[in-house]
Every structure is written in C-alpha cells, then in structure tokens.
N, C-alpha and C positions, 0 to 999 in steps of 0.2 A: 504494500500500500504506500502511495505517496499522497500528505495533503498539502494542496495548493492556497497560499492565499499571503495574510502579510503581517506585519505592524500595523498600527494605524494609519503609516507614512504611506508605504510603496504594496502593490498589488501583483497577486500571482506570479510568484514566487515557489519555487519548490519549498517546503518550511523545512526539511531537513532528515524524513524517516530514509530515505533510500543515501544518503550520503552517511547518514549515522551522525546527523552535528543534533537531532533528537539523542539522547541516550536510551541504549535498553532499558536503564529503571524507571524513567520518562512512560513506556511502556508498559500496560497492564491489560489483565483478563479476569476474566470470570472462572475461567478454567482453562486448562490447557494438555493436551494428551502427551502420556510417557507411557511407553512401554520399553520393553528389556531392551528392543532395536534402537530407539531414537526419542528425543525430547522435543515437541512444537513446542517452544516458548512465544509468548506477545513478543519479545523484542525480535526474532523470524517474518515477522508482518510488514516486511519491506517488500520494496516493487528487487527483484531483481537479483536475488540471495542465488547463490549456487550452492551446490554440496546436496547430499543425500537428504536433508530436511532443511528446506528455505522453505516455511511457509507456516505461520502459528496455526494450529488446529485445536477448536475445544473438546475436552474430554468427551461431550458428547453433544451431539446434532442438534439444538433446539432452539428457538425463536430465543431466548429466555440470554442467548448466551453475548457477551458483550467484551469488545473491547475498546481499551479508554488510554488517550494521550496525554501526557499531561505537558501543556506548552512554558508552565513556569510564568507567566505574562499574557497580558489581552490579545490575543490575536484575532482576524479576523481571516477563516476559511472561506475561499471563494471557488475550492475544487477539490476533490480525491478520487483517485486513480487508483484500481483495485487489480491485481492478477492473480489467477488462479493454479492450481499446480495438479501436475499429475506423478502418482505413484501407482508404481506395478502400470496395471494396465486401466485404474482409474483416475477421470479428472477429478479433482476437486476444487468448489468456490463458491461463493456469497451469492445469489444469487438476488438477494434482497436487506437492506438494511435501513435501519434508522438515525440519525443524528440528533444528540444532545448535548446539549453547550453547559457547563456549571461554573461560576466562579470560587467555588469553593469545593467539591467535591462532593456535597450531600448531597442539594438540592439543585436539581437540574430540568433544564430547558429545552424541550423538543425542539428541532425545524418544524416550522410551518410553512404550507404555501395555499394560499387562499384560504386562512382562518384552518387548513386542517395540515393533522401532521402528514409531514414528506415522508414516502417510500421513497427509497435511492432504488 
C-alpha cells in the first residue's frame, strides 16, 4: 500500500509506506497471520516488498479486520494505492475497504461522500 496526499502545505505526494520514511511501528493491525513458514506483519503493507512474504495478511478473512497508520502529525490523504499478492497458486487482496481518520487514536472518523460512508 502506498498513501498519497500531504502537509497542509504541498499535495500528492507519496507520504512514505513504500520508501519506508513511514516506520514499521508507525504501522499497525488488528491481527496479523504466523504460521511455522512465514510472518505477514502490518509493517509488509507496502506497495512493492519482495521476498517470500511482502504483503500483511490478517489472521483471519473478515470485514471486522483493520489496518491503521499512524502519520505522527495532521496530514491530509488525497490517494492510496493498494496491491495485491499471490502465493502458491493463489491471488490475494482487498477487495473493498473503509477509511477513518482519528486525531487521537480512540475516536474516529469515517470518509464520507455524499453524507454517506465511502466504500474504497
């Protein structure tokens, strides 16, 4: 995943997951899958990872599952770029999600667009 957007100043911008100037601990999930072979961690959720696991995967499949940036400062997202991965001989990827914005990390704020919330 890459997300696009800025400071308050300048716009659309890569903000930093695929170059790593985000750090992994910047990065978080709700879960994330290990087994004996391989660990998807949140910080994997880059556009562009090589190696045998470049790509966070949650423990398990379900609407319920989330992951969260944390940018340190106000920014404003004006884009994200998602890609998908395949192992063995399956793809895997998002196929739908939601954006929410917090300034604090409890309490948060869906996207909206036309009074209702955004599917990405």
């Amino acid at each position: 995943m890459e997300l696009m957007g800025c400071d308050l100043n300048s716009c659309n911008m890569p903000l930093g997951m695929e170059n790593k100037a985000i750090s992994d601990t910047q990065i978080t999930a709700s879960s994330h899958l290990r087994n004996m072979f391989a660990t998807w961690s949140p910080s994997q959720a880059r556009l562009n990872l090589q190696g045998r696991t470049n790509a966070w995967r949650p423990q398990v499949n379900n609407p319920k599952e989330w992951l969260q940036v944390d940018f340190q400062k106000t920014m404003r997202v004006t884009g994200i770029t998602t890609q998908g991965v395949k192992s063995l001989l399956t793809s895997m990827y998002v196929k739908e999600f939601l954006i929410s914005s917090s300034q604090d990390g409890h309490n948060w704020t869906p996207f909206l667009q036309n009074g209702k919330v955004k599917v990405c």
